[in-house]
N, C-alpha and C positions, 0 to 999 in steps of 0.2 A: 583280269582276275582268273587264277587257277579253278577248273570246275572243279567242285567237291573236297576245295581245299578251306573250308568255313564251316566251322564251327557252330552254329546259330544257336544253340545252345546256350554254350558259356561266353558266345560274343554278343547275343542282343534277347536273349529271352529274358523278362523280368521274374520269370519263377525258375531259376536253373536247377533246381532239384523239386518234383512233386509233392505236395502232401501224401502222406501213404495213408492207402484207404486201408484200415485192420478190417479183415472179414467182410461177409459181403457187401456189397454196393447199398447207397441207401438215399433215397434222393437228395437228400441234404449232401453226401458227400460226393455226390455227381452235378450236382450245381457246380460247389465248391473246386472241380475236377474243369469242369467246363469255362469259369471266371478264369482261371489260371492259365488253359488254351487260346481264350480270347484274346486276353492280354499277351501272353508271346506272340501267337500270330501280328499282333499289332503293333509289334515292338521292331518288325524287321521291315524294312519302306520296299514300298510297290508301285508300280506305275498303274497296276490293275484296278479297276474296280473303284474308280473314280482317283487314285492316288493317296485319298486320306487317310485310310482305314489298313493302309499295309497289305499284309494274307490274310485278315480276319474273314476272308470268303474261303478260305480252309477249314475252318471250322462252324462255320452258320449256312443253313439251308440257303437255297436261291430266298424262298419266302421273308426270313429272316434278315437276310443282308440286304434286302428293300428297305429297312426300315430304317438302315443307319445309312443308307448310301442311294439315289436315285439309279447311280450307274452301277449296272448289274458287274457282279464280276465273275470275269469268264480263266481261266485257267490255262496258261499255254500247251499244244501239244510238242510232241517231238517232229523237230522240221525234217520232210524228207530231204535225199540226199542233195547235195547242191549240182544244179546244172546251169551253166555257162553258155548262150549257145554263141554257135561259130560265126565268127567276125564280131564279135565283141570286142569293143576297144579295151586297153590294160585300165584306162580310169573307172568304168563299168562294170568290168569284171572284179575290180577291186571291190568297189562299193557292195556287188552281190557277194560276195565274200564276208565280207563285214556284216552286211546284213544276216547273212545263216549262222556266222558267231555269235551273232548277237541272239538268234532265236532261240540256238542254244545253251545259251547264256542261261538268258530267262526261263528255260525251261527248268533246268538242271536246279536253278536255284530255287526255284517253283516247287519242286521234286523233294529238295535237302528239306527246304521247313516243314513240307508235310511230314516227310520222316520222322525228324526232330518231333513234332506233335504227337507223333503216334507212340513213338519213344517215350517221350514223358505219361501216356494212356499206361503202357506196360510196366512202365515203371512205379505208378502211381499202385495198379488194381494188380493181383495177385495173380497168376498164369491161367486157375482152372478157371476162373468168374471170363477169361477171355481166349479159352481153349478154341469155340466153333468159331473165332475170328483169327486167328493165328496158323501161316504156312506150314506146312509138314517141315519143308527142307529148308526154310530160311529164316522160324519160329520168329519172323515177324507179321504185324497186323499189312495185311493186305488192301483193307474196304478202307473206303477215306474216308476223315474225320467224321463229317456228320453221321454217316452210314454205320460207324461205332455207336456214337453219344447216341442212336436212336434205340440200339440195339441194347446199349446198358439201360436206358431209362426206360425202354419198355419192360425187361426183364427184371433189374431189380429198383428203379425206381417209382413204383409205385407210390401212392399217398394214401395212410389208413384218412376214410372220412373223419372220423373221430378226430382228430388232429387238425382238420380242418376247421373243423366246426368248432372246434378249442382256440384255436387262432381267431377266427372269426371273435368271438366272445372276448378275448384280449384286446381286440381291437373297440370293439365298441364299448368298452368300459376303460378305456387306455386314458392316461394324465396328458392333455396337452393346453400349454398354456399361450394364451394369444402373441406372445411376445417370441415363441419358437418360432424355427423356421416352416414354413407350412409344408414343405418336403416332408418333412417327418409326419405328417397326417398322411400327405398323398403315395409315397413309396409301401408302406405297410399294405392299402388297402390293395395297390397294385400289385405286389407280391403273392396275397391270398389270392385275388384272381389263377396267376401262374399257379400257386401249388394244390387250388382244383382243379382246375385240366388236369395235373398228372393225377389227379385220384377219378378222375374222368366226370369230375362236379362243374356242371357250369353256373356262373355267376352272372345273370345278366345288369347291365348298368344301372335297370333300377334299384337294384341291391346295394351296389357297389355307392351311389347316393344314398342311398338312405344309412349303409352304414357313416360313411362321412357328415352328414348332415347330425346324426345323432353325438357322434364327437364332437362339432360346430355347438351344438346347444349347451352340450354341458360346459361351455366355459361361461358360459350367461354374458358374452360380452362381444356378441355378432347379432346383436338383433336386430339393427337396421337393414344390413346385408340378408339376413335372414327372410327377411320381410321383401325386399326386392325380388329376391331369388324364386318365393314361392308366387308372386303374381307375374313372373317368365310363364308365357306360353308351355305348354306340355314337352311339345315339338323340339324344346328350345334347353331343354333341361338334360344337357348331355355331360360324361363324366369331364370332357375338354374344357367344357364353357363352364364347369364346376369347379374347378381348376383356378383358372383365369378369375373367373368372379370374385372367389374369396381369397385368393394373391391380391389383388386390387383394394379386398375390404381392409386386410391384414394392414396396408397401406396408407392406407386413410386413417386408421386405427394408431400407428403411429405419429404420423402428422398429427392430430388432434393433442395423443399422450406424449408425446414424445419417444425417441430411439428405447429407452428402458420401459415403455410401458410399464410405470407404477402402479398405475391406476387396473391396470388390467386383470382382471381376473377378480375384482374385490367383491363381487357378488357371490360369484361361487365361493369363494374365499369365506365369507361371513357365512354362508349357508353350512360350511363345512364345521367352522368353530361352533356355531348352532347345535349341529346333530353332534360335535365331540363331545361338548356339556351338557348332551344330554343323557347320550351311551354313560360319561363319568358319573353325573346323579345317579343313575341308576345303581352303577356298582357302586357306589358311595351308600347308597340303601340298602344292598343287599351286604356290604359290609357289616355294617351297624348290626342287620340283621341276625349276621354271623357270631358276631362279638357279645349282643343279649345271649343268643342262648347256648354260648362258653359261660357265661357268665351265672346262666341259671343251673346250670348240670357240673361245675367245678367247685372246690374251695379254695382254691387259691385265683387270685386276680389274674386274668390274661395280660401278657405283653404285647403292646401294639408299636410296632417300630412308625416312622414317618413310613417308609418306600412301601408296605402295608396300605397303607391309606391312600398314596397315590405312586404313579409311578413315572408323574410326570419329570423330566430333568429339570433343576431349579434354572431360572432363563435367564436372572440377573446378569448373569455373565454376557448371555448372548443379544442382551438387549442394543448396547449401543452398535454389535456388527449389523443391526436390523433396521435402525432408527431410520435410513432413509428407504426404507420400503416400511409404504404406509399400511398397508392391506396386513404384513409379517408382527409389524409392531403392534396392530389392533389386536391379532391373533393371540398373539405374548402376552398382551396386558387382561385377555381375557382369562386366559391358559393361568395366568398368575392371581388374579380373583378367585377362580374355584380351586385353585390349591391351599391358598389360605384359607378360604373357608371351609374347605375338608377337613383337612389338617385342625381346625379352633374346634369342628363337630366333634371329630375323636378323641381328641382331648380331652373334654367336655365330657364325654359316654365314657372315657376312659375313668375319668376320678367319679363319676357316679356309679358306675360296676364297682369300684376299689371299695367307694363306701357301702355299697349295699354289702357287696361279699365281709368285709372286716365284721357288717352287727351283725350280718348272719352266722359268722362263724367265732366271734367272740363269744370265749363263755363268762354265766352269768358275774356277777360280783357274788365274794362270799370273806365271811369273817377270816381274819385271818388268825392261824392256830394260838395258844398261847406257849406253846414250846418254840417256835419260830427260830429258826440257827442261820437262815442267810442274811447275810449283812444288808445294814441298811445305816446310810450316812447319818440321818438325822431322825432322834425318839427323842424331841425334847418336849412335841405337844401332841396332844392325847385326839385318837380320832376313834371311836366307837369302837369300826370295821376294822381298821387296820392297828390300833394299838399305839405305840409311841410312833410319830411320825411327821413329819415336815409339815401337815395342815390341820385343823382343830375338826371337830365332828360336822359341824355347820359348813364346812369350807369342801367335804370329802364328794369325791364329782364321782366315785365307785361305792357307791354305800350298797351293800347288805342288805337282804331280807330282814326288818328289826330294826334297822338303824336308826340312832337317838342322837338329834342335832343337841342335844342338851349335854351331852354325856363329855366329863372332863376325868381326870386324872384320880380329882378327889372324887367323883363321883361317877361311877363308871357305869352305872345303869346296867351290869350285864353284860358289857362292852368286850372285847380282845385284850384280852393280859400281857398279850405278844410285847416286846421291849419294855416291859413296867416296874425294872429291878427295883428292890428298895423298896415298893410304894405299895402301903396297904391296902386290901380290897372294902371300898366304900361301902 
């Protein structure tokens, strides 16, 4: 191999170009800065540092690369010059030859990826956020990886607590349903730990349980496990063995339910449609509420649309993609009960506003003139109030102040002249 003729870069780095940090550094975007050094260093193979883990000991502290590696990884130096000494046979001299190529082989190449690393830092953050780290005459970073990433995150990695404590709050209110992977419970909480240190909060493990245990509860469907757990000795109740525990309960959990966990979660599930029909009565009451007193302060009738009264989506549709989850379909058919019944209540309120506002604002019945000029289909029988007209006076459902169920044609009692050509006044 030619030294210095590798690319590492664009030959084994998995992120060949950095995310660019706009403006200054900000922990999130120095995490995300530091994943991406990880993974390249890890991408190019080492003998060092136990062999698995590639250079990933270019960029994590000694303290750190303990945890992924027993065997510490140490960094080669530059070999000094080679010496030979006198009467060395040509087979020996050869091999010590080979051997100091070789050291600086490993050196050199040792040397290229931290570059590379450092390269991608520069590349990533902006010149002035890494001025006090950069050479006058070579305007490259100097300090090695860690001794940057320390230097950005003290500087501008900070964590406002508030943020913390917002996180924290996401988490112990967070949906997780027994049938998930329990990674997705345990990464979050372990994450929060990390991004209080950098706001310099610590979290001690009994915290770090009790937030997880309070997500454990609300699925209502770990309570045997839960019960085990709490009569463990004090001693014994560590975030590891918390871990492991409810991995194992998760497990059982399925063997009982089987791989989809149907069954899971139908507690909280029902407790959930519970408090929904209950928040929806409510506004279902405070509707109506709404709509009386439109209904007392208007004259005309309000209009009440369906999506007004609920705003639930109709589920018909989604009932048979649901049929074999039993817990979803109980939900639906409940969901589907209190919309119909909403929906028949307003209805109901709706044509009794209609009728109340119509005799409120209807005016009274009154004679009608005897010059009368708007047309009217039928004056062949005599109605008191109305005059010639399609019903007899007995039969008239608007009668008059006055009105005489008696009164006919011949004998009009006083009655409306209105349509009465021809016909002498009785």
């Amino acid at each position: 191999m030619t030294i210095g003729a590798v690319d590492y870069a664009a030959s084994y780095f998995k992120y060949k170009t950095p995310t660019p940090v706009q403006g200054a550094p900000t922990n999130k975007t120095l995490k995300r800065l530091k994943q991406e050094l990880r993974a390249n260093a890890s991408s190019v193979e080492s003998d060092l540092g136990g062999g698995d883990h590639g250079y990933l000991g270019l960029v994590l502290t000694d303290p750190e690369y303990t945890t992924v590696s027993p065997t510490a990884f140490s960094a080669p130096t530059f070999p000094a010059a080679l010496e030979i000494p006198a009467g060395t046979d040509q087979v020996n001299a050869l091999n010590l030859r080979e051997q100091h190529k070789e050291k600086k082989r490993a050196y050199y190449e040792c040397k290229n990826v931290e570059k590379a690393l450092q390269r991608h830092i520069q590349d990533a953050i902006e010149d002035k956020y890494l001025e006090s780290l950069i050479d006058d005459d070579t305007q490259l970073i100097t300090e090695d990886v860690p001794t940057v990433l320390a230097y950005l995150f003290d500087t501008y990695g900070k964590v406002p607590s508030a943020e913390v404590k917002q996180k924290e709050a996401e988490i112990r209110t967070m949906s997780f349903h027994p049938a998930d992977p329990m990674i997705l419970l345990y990464n979050p909480i372990e994450k929060l730990k990390t991004m209080a240190e950098a706001a310099a909060i610590s979290y001690t493990e009994a915290q770090l349980l009790d937030m997880g245990l309070t997500v454990i509860r609300n699925t209502r469907d770990f309570e045997n496990a839960l019960g085990t757990w709490e009569a463990l000795a004090p001693r014994n109740k560590t975030w590891v063995r918390f871990k492991q525990h409810f991995t194992d309960a998760q497990k059982q959990l399925k063997a009982i339910r089987g791989p989809t966990m149907q069954q899971a979660g139908y507690h909280h599930a029902n407790l959930l449609a519970q408090q929904l029909k209950t928040d929806l009565e409510r506004r279902d009451t405070e509707l109506f509420s709404i709509i009386q007193s439109v209904a007392e302060s208007t004259s005309s009738p309000p209009s009440i649309a369906p999506s007004e009264v609920s705003t639930i989506t109709p589920t018909h549709q989604h009932v048979n993609a649901t049929a074999t989850d039993p817990v979803q379909f109980e939900m639906l058919k409940i969901l589907q009960q209190m919309q119909q019944s909403m929906m028949t209540n307003a209805q109901f309120q709706h044509t009794q506003n209609t009728q109340d506002l119509t005799s409120q604002t209807r005016r009274p019945p009154r004679k009608t003139p005897d010059k009368a000029s708007y047309p009217r289909k039928k004056t062949d029988i005599y109605c008191w109030t109305h005059g010639g007209s399609s019903h007899t006076s007995a039969q008239c459902n608007r009668k008059a102040p006055g009105h005489q169920d008696a009164a006919t044609f011949e004998n009009r009692m006083g009655g409306s002249n209105a349509y009465c050509p021809g016909i002498k006044d009785a």
